[in-house]
DOVEXSE-939549 format. One record per residue: x, y, z of N, C-alpha, C, CB in turn. Coordinates in Angstrom, 3 decimals. Glycine has a CB too. Example, Ala and Ser with C-alpha at 12.3 -4.5 7.8 and 13.67 -1.06 7.14 Angstrom:
! DOVEXSE-939549
       nx       ny       nz      cax      cay      caz       cx       cy       cz      cbx      cby      cbz
   13.190   -5.690    7.800   12.300   -4.500    7.800   13.200   -3.300    7.800   11.308   -4.473    9.046
   12.850   -2.250    7.080   13.670   -1.060    7.140   12.900    0.030    7.870   14.084   -0.598    5.725
This chain:
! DOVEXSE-939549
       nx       ny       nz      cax      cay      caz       cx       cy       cz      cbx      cby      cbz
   98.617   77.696   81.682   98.117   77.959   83.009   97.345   76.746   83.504   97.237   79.217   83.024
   97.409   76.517   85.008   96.605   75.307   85.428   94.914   75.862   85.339   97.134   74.775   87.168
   94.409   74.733   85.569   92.856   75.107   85.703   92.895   75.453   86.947   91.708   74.003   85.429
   93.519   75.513   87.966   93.250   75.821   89.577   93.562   77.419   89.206   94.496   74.896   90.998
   94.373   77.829   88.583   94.992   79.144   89.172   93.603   79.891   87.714   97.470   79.438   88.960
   93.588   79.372   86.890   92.539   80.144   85.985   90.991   80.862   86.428   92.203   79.108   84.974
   90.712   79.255   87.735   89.438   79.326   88.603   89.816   80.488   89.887   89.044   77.594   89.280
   90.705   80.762   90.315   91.352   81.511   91.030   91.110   82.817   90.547   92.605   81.148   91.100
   91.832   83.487   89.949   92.325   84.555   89.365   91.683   84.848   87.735   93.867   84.317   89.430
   91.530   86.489   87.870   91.513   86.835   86.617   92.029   87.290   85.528   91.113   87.172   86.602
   92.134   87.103   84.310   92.518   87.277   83.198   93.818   88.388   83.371   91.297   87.655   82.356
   93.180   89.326   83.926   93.945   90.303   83.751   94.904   90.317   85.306   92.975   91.641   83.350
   94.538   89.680   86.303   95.313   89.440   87.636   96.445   88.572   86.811   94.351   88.521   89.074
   96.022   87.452   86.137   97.191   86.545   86.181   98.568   87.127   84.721   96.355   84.684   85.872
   97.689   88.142   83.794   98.452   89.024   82.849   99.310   89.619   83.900   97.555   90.143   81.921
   99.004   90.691   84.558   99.342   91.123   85.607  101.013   90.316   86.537   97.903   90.966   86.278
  100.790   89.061   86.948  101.646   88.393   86.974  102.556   88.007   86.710  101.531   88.076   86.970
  102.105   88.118   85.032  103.212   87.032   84.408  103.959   87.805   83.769  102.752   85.857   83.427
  103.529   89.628   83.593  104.533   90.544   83.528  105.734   90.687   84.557  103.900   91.635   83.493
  105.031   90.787   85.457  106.291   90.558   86.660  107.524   89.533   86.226  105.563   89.798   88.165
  107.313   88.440   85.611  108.243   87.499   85.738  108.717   87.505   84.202  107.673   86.095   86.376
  108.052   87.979   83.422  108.603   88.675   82.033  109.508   89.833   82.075  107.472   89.189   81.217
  110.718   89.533   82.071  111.268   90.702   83.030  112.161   91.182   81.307  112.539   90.055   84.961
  112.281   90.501   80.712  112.579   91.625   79.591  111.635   91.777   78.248  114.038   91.331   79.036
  110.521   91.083   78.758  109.004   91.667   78.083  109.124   91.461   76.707  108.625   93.374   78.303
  109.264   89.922   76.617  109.141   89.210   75.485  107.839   88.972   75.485  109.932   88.075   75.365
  107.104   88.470   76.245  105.667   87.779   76.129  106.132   86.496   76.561  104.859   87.749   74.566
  107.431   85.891   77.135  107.919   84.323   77.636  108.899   84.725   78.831  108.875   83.267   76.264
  108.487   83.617   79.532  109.496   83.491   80.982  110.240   82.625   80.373  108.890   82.901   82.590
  111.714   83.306   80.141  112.391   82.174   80.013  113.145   81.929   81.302  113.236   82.229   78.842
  114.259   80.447   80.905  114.974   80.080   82.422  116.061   81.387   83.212  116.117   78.533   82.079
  116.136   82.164   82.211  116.897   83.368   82.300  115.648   84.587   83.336  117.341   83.916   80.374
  114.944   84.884   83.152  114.045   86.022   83.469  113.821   84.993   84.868  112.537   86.533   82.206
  113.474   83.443   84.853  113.013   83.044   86.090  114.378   83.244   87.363  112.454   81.384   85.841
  115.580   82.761   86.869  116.090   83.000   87.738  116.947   84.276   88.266  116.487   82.169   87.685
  116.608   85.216   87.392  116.673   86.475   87.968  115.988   86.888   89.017  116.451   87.237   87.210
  114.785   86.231   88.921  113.684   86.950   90.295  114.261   85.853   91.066  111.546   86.994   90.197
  114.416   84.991   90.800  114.684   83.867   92.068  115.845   84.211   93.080  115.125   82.343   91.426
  116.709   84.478   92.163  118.152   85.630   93.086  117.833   86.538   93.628  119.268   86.422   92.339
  116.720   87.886   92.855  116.712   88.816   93.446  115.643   88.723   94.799  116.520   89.756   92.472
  114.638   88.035   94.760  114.338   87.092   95.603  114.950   86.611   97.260  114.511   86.228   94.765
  116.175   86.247   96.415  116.948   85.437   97.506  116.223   83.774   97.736  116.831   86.439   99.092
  116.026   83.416   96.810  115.162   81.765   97.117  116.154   80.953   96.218  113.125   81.541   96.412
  116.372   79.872   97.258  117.051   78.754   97.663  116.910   77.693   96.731  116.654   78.357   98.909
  117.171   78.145   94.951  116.558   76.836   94.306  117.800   76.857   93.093  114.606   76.981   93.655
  118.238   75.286   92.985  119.243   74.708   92.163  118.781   75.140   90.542  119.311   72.977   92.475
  119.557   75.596   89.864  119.178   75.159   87.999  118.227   74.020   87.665  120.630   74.568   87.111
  118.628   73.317   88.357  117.422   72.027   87.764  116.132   72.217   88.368  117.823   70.323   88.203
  116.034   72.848   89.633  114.887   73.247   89.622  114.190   74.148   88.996  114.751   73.400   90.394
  114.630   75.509   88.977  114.369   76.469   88.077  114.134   76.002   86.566  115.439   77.373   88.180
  114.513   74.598   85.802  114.321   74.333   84.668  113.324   73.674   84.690  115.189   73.878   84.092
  112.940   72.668   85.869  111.819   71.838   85.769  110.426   72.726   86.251  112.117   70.489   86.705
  110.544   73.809   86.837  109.695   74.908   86.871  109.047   74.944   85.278  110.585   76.315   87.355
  110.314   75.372   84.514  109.675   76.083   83.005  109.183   74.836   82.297  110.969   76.992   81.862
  109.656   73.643   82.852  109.514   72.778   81.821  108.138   71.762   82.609  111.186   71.943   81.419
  107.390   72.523   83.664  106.230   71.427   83.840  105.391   72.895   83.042  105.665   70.637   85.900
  105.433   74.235   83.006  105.121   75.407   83.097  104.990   75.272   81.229  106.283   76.492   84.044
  105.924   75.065   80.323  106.206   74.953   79.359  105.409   74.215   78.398  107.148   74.684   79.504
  103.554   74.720   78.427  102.738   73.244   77.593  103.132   72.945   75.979  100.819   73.526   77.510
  103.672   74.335   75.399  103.900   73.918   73.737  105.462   73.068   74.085  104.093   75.700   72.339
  105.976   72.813   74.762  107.771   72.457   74.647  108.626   73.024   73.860  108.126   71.183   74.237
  108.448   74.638   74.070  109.493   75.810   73.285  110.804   75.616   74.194  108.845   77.734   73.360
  110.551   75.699   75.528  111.428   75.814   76.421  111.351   77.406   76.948  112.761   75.328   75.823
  110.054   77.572   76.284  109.788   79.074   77.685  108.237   79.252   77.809  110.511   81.077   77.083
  107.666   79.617   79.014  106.198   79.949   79.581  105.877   80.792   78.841  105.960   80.420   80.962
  104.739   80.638   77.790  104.168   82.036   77.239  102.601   82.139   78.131  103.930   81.975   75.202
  102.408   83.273   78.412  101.235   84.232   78.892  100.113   82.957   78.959  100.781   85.734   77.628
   99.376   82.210   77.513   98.575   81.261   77.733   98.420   80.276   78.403   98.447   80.962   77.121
């Protein structure tokens, strides 16, 4: 998580969140769960974007967003 959105929001707002985008409730957004919402969505964004999402998002370099 950035320090902007940590100073923002709380613990449990941004848990809250990142269930939403945990859409088969692993505890990780992967590039799969992101671009499901992005379709269902309807937003206008290429694979490479959607990857460079997970991968600025991605601080251990698993290749998926966990909760921390």
């Amino acid at each position: 998580m950035t320090p902007r959105l940590l100073k923002n929001d709380s613990k449990d707002n941004i848990k809250s969140i990142f269930s939403l985008f945990d859409v088969d409730k692993t505890g990780f957004i992967s590039h799969r769960d992101l671009r499901k919402i992005v379709r269902e969505l309807s937003i206008d964004l290429t694979e490479e974007d959607i990857q460079d999402m997970i991968r600025r998002a991605d601080e251990d370099k698993d290749g998926f967003v966990s909760e921390e």
